[in-house]
N, C-alpha and C positions, 0 to 999 in steps of 0.2 A: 504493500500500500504506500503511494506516491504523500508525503508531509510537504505542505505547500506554507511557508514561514510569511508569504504576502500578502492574506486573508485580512481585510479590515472589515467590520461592526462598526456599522454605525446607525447610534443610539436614533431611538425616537426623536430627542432634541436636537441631534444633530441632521436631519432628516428634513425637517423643518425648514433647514436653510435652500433647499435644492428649489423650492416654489417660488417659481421667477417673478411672481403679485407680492411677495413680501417684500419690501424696504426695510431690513435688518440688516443690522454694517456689522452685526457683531462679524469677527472673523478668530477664524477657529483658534492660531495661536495666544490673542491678547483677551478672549470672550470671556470678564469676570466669571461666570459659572460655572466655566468648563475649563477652571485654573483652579487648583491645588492651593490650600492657602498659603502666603508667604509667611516666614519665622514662625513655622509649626513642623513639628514633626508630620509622618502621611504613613497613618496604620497598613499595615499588611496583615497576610498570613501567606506562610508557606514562601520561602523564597532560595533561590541561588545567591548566597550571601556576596559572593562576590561582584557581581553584577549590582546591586545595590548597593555595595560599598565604592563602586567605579563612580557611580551619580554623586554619591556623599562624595568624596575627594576630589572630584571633578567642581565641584558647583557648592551652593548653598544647602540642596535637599537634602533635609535627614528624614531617616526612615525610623518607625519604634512599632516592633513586632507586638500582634496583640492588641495596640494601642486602644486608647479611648476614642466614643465617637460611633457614629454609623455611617459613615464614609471612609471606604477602606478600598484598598487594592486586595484581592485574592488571587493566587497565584494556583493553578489547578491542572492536571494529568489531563487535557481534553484531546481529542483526534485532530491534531495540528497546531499552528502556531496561530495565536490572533489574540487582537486585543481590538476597544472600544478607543477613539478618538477625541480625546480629553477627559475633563471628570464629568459622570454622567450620577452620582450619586447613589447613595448606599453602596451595597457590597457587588466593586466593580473587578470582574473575570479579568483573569490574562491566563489563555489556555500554554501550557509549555510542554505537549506532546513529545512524543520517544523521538529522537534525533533534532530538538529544536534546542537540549542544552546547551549549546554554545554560546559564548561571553556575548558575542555580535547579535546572536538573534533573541537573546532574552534581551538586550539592551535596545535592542528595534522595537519589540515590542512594549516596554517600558516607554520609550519614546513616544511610542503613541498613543499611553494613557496620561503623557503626561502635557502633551496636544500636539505632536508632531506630526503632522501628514507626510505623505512619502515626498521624498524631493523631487520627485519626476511630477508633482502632481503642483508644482508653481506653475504661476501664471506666463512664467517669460522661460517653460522649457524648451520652447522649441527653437532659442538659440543655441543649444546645448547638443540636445540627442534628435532621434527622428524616429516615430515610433513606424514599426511594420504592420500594418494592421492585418493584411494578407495573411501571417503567421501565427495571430493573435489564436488559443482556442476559442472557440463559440461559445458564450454563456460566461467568459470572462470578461468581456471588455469592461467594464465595470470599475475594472481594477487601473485603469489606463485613463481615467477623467480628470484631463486639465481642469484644475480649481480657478474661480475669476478670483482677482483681488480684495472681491467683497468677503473671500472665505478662508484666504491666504494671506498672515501677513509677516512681511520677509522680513522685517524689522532690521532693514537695511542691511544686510548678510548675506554674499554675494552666490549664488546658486556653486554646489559642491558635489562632480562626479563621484568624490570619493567619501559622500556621507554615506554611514550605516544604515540610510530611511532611503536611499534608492534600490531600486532592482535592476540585478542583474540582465543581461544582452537575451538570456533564455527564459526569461519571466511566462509562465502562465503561453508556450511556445504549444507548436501542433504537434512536432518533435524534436529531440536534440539536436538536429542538424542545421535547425533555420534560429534565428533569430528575431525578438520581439522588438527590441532596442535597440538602436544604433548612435555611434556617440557622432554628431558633427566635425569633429578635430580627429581623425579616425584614432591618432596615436593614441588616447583614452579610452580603447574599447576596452581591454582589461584593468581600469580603472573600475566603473559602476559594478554594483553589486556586492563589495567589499562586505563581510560577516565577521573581518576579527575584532573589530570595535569603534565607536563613534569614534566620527574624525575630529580634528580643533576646530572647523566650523561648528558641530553637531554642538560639541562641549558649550562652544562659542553662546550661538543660538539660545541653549536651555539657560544659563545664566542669564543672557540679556533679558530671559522670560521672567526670570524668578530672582533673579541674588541682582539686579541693576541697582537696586535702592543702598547695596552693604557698602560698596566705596562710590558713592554718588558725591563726598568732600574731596574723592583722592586728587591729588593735582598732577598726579604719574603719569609723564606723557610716555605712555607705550609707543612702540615704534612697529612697522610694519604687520600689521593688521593686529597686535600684542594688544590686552586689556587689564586691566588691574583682575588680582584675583583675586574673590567676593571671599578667600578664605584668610587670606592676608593681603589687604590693599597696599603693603609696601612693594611690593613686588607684582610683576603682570603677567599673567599666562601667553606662552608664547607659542606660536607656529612650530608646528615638528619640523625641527632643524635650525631653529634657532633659541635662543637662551639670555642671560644677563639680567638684569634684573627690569632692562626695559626692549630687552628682546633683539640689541642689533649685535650681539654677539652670537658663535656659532656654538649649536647645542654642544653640551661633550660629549662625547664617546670614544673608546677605545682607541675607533681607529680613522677618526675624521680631520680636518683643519680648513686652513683659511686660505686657498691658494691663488694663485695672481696667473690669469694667461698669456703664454710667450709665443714670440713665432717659432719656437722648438716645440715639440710635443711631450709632453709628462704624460707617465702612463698610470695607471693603481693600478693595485694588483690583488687578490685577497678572497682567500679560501674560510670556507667554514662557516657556521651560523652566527652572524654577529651585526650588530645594528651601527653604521657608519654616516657621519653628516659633515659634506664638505660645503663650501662657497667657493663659486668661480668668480672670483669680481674682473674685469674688462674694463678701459678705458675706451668709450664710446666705440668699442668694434665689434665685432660678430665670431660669436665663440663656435669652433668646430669639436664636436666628441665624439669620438669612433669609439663604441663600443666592440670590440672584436669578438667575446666570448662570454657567453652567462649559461649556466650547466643548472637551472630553474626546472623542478617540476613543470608541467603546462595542464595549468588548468584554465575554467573559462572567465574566473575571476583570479589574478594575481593574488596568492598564498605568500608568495615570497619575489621581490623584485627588486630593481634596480628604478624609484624614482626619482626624473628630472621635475624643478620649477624651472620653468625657463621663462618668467613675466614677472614684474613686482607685485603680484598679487599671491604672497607667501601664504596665507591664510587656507587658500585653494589647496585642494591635494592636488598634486601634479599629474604627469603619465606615467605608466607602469609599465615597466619592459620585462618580459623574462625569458627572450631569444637573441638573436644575435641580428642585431641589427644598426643602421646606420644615420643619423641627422645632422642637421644644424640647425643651434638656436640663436637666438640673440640675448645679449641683458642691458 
C-alpha cells in the first residue's frame, strides 16, 4: 500500500474561504483563528520528540505534553501522512502512518497545523516551476490549486525550491516515469521535494508568524537575508553557509573557507560524509566551476549533494547537483 505524505484536510472553516461571494481577507498564514496563541505553550499528545524539539530550537514555539486547554494537536497511527491547515480547534489530528516517521515529513506536516500551505500552492509559483497536468492522476488535482493572495500570505519571504512544504517533481504522478512538477531554472529539478528538514526560509517564515514581536527592540542589523533570533536577539539566525553573529561570515565546518577567484584554477577535493561551506567572492567577473566528479547516490530528490548559491539571494536554497556535471555562474 502506496503512503502518500501530501494529503491536506481542510477544515470546514477553512472551506469557507474557497466561495468566490465572500469578501474575507482573512489569509491562511496571518488569520487570528487559525494561529496558535503567541507566549503559550500548544498541548499535544503522542509525539516524535524530536521533530518538536527542531520547532522549539528553531523558533519561539514550545510544546507541553498533556497540556491544559481543549485545543490540542494529537499526533495519531492513521493510513498516511496529513494534517489540517492551521488551528481549527479542539482536538486537532496529524495522522503519522508507517513510513511517514521521518524528521522532514513529520515536520511538513506540523507545518501545516501550524498554517503553512505547501509552497507550490503561492500565488507567484508559476515563476518558479511548471506544473504537468497531463501526468497529474485523476481525482488528484486538488492537490495542485494555486492559492490567490486573498488566502496566501508570503509575508515578504521570497518563494523556496528547497522548503520542506513543496512537492516533489513525482507528486500524486500517473507513474514513476513522468513527472508532475517541473522547476523553471531546470538546474533545481533535484532541489523540490527535499524531506530531511525545513529549510532557513521555512524556519524563517514560522518565526516571522509567531516569535516577530521577541526582538521587535533589536537594532541587529542582520546581513544577507540573516534575522535576529527570537531565542537570543543578540545574535541573528543565519543562511546555511553563512554565520557570525550578523551572518557575513562563513558558517564553520570542518572543511570549508573563504576563497578568492584567480585566472588559475583551484581545485577541492574531499571524500567521505561531511558537511563543507565555502564563499567564492569575484571582483565584478564571472566565476567558472567545473565540477568533474561526484560518486552521489541518484535519487529523484537530492539525499546528499553538492549545493551552489550562485545570486545574492543566500536565504534561497540553491541547486542541487549529485552527477557530474558542468556550469557557469556569476556573483
Amino acid at each position: 500500500m502506496n503512503l502518500f505524505q501530501f494529503r491536506i484536510i481542510i477544515a470546514r472553516k477553512e472551506r469557507q474561504t474557497n466561495n468566490p461571494h465572500r469578501r474575507n481577507k482573512r489569509k491562511v498564514i496571518t488569520g487570528g483563528i487559525y494561529r496558535w496563541p503567541k507566549n503559550s505553550n500548544i498541548p499535544y499528545e503522542f509525539a516524535a520528540s524530536d521533530t518538536l524539539h527542531f520547532w522549539q530550537r528553531e523558533t519561539c514555539i514550545r510544546w507541553q505534553e498533556d497540556g491544559p486547554g481543549f485545543d490540542r494537536i494529537v499526533f495519531f497511527r492513521g493510513s498516511g501522512c496529513y494534517s489540517n491547515v492551521g488551528k481549527t480547534g479542539g482536538r486537532q489530528e496529524i495522522s503519522i502512518g508507517y513510513g511517514c516517521e521521518n524528521r522532514g515529513i513529520v515536520t511538513h506536516e506540523i507545518g501545516h497545523s501550524l498554517g503553512f500551505w505547501h509552497e507550490q500552492s503561492r500565488p507567484d509559483r508559476d515563476q518558479y516551476i511548471k506544473l504537468q497536468s497531463k501526468y497529474i492522476a485523476s481525482g488528484t488535482e486538488g492537490n495542485f490549486v494555486k492559492r490567490s493572495y486573498l488566502e496566501i500570505e508570503n509575508m515578504g519571504i521570497p518563494f523556496d525550491l528547497g522548503s520542506v512544504m513543496h512537492y516533489g517533481p513525482n507528486a500524486f504522478s500517473v507513474d514513476s516515469n513522468h513527472t508532475t512538477i517541473e522547476t523553471v531554472d531546470k538546474r533545481y529539478s533535484r532541489t523540490i521535494g527535499q524531506r530531511y528538514g525545513p529549510s532557513f526560509i521555512d524556519v524563517k517564515q514560522m518565526n516571522r508568524l509567531y516569535c516577530n514581536q521577541n526582538c521587535a527592540a533589536s537594532l541587529l542589523a542582520c546581513q544577507n537575508g540573516g534575522y535576529p533570533d527570537p531565542n537570543n536577539c543578540q545574535y541573528c539566525k543565519c543562511p546555511i553557509g553563512l554565520g557570525g553573529r550578523i551572518c557575513t561570515d562563513v558558517q564553520p565546518s570542518i572543511c570549508g573557507a573563504e576563497l578568492f577567484a584567480t585566472n588559475v584554477w583551484q581545485q577541492l577535493a574531499y571524500k567521505g560524509s561531511r558537511k563543507c561551506y565555502w564563499r567564492i567572492r569575484a571582483n565584478n567577473t564571472r566565476i567558472r566551476i567545473e565540477i568533474e566528479s561526484v560518486n552521489f547516490r541518484c535519487d529523484i530528490t537530492c539525499q546528499a549533494y553538492v549545493e551552489i548559491k550562485h545570486n545574492s539571494a543566500f536565504e534561497q536554497t540553491g541547486f542541487r547537483i549529485w552527477l557530474l556535471f558542468f556550469l557557469q555562474i556569476c556573483t
